[in-house]
DRENDO-1510 file (C-alpha; in Angstrom, 1 decimal, always signed):
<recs>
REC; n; res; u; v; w
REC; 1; UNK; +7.6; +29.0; -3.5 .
REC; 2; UNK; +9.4; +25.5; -4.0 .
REC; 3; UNK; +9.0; +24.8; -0.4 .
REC; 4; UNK; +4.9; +26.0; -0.1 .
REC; 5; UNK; +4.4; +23.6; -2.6 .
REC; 6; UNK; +6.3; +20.9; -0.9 .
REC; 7; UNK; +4.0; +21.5; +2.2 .
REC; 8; UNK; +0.9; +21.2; -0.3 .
REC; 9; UNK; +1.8; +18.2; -1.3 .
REC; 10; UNK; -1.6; +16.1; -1.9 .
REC; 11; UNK; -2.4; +13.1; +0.4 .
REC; 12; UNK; -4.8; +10.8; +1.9 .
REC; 13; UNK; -5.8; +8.8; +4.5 .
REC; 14; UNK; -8.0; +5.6; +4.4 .
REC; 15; UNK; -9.4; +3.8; +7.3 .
REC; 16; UNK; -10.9; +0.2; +7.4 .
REC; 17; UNK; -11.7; -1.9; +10.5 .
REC; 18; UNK; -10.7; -5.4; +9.2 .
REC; 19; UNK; -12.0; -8.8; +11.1 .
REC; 20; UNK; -8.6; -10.4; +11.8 .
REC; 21; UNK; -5.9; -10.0; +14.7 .
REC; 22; UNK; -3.3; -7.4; +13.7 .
REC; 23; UNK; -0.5; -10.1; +13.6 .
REC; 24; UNK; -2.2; -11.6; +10.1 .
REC; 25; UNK; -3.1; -8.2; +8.9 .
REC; 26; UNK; +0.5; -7.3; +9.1 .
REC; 27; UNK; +1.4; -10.7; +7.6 .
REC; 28; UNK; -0.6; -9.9; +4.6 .
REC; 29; UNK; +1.5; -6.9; +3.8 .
REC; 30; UNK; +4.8; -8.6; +4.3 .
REC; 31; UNK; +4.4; -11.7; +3.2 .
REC; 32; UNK; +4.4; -12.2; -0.5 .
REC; 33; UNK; +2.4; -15.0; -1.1 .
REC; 34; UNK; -0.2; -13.3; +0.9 .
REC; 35; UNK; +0.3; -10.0; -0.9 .
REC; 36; UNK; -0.7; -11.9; -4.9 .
REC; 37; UNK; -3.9; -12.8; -3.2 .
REC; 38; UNK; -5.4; -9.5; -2.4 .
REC; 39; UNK; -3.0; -6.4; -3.9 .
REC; 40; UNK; -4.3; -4.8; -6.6 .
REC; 41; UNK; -7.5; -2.8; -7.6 .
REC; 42; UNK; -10.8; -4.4; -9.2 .
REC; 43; UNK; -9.8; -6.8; -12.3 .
REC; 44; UNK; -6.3; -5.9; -11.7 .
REC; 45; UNK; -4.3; -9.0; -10.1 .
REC; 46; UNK; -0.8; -9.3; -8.5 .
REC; 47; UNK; +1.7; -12.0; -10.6 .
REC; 48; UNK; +4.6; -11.6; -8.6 .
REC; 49; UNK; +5.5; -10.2; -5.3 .
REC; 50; UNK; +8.8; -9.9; -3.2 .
REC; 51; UNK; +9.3; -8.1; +0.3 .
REC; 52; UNK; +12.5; -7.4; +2.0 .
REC; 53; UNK; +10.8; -6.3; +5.2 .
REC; 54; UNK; +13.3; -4.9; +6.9 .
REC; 55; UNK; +14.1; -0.9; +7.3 .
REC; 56; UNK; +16.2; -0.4; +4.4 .
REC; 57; UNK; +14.3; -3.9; +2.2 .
REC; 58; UNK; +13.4; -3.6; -1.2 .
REC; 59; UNK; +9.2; -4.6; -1.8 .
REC; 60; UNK; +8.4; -5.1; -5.7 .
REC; 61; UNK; +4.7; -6.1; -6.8 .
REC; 62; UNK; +3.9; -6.5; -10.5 .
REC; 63; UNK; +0.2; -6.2; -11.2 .
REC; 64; UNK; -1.7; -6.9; -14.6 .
REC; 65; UNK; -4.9; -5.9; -16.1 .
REC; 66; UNK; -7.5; -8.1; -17.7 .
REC; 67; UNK; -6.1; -6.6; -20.7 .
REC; 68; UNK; -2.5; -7.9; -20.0 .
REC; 69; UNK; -0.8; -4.4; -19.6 .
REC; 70; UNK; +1.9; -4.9; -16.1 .
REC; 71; UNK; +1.8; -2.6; -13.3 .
REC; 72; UNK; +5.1; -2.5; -11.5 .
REC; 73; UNK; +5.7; -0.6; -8.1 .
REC; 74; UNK; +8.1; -1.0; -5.5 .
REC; 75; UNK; +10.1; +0.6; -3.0 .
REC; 76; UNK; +11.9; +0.3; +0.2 .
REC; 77; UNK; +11.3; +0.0; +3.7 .
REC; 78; UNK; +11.3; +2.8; +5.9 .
REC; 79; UNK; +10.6; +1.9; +9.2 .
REC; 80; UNK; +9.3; -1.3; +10.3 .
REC; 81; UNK; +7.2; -2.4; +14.1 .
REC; 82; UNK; +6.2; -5.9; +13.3 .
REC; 83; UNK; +2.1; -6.4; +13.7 .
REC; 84; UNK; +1.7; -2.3; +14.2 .
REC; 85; UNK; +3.2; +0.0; +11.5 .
REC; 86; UNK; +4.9; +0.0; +8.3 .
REC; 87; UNK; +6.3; +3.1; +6.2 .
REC; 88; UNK; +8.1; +2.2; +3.0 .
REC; 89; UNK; +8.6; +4.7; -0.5 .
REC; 90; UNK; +6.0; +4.3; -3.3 .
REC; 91; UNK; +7.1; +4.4; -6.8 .
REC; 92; UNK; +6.0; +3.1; -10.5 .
REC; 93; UNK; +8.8; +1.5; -12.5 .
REC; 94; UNK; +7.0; +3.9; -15.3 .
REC; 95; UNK; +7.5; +7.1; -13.2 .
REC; 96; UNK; +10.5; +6.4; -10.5 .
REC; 97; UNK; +10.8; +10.4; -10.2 .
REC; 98; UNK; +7.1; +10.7; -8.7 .
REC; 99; UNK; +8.3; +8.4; -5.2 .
REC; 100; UNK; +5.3; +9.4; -2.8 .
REC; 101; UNK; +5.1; +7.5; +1.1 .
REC; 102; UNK; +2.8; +4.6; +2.4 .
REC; 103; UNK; +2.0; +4.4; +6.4 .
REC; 104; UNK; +0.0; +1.6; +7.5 .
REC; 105; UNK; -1.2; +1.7; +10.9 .
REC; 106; UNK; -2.3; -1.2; +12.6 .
REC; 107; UNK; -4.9; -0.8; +15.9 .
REC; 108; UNK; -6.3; -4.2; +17.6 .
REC; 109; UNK; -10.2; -3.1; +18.0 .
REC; 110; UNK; -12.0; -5.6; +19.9 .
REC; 111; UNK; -11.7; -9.2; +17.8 .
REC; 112; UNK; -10.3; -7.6; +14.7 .
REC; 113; UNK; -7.8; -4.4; +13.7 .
REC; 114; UNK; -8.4; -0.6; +12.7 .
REC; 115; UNK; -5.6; -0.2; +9.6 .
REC; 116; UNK; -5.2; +3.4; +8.7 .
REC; 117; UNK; -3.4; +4.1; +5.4 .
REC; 118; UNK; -2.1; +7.2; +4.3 .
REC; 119; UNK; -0.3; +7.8; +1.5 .
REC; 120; UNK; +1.7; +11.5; +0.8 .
REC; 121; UNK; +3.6; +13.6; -0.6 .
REC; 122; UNK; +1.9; +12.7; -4.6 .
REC; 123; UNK; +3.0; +14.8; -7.1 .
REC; 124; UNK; -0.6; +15.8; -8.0 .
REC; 125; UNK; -4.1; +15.8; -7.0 .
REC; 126; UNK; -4.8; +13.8; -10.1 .
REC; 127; UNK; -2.7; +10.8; -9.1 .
REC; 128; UNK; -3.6; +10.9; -5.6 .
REC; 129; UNK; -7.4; +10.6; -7.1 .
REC; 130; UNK; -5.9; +7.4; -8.8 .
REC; 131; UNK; -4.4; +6.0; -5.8 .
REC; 132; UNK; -7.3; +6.6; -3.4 .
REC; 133; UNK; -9.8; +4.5; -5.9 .
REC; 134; UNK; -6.6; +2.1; -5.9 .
REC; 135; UNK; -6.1; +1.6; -2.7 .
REC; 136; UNK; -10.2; +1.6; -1.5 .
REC; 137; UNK; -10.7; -1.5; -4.3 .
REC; 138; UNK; -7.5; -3.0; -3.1 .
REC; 139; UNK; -8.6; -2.4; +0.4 .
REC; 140; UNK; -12.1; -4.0; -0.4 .
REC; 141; UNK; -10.2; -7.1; -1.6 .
REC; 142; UNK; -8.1; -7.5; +1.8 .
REC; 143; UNK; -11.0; -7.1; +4.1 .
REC; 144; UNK; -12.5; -10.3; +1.8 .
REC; 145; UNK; -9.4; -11.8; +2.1 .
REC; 146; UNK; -8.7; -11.4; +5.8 .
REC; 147; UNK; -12.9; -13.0; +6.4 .
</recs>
């Protein structure tokens, strides 16, 4: 049964045709600088950022709320094609146990790029819920930063 549920594993996939060349959308992911001006959902804002990227580098972003509470995910590198796709591990300092996987895709389209996120293997439908409304206002926030 342990391995049905493995395959069952909730997901999803996000798709958003951004106005910029693939090279800066791929910068905006790696670069940390880049990454505290957009990462983050809604009110929610990055305070620090680092990013090994490299297969096998170490990514950690701490977010905080309006409220102050911190926010801190990181994880590691799994496979790296600069300007076109990055896969690294997904995991809250809160809940290390629950480590789920990011790919970005990156497409040119005409004068700007097609990114396609998914993100797997979440431990529940509930936090993939989370993560998709995450992700969509995060993704909302790149595509003003990348105008």
């Amino acid at each position: 049964m342990a391995t049905q549920s493995a395959v069952l594993q909730p997901s999803l996939t996000l798709k958003r045709r951004l106005k910029a060349p693939p090279a800066k959308v791929f910068a905006a992911w790696t670069d940390p600088e880049k990454m505290t001006r957009w990462m983050g959902p809604g009110e929610i804002k990055t305070m620090r950022a680092e990013s090994d990227t490299r297969v096998g580098g170490h990514y950690r972003i701490v977010m905080q709320a309006p409220n102050g509470e911190e926010y801190d995910v990181g994880g590691v590198y799994r496979e790296v094609v600069t300007n076109e796709k990055l896969v690294f591990t997904w995991a809250w300092k809160s809940t290390p146990e629950r480590e789920s996987l990011v790919t970005l895709l990156l497409k040119p389209d005409g004068d700007g790029t097609l990114l396609t996120l998914t993100h797997e293997k979440f431990a529940d439908e509930e936090s993939r819920d989370g993560h998709k409304q995450g992700w969509t206002s995060s993704l909302d926030k790149l595509e003003s930063f990348m105008a």
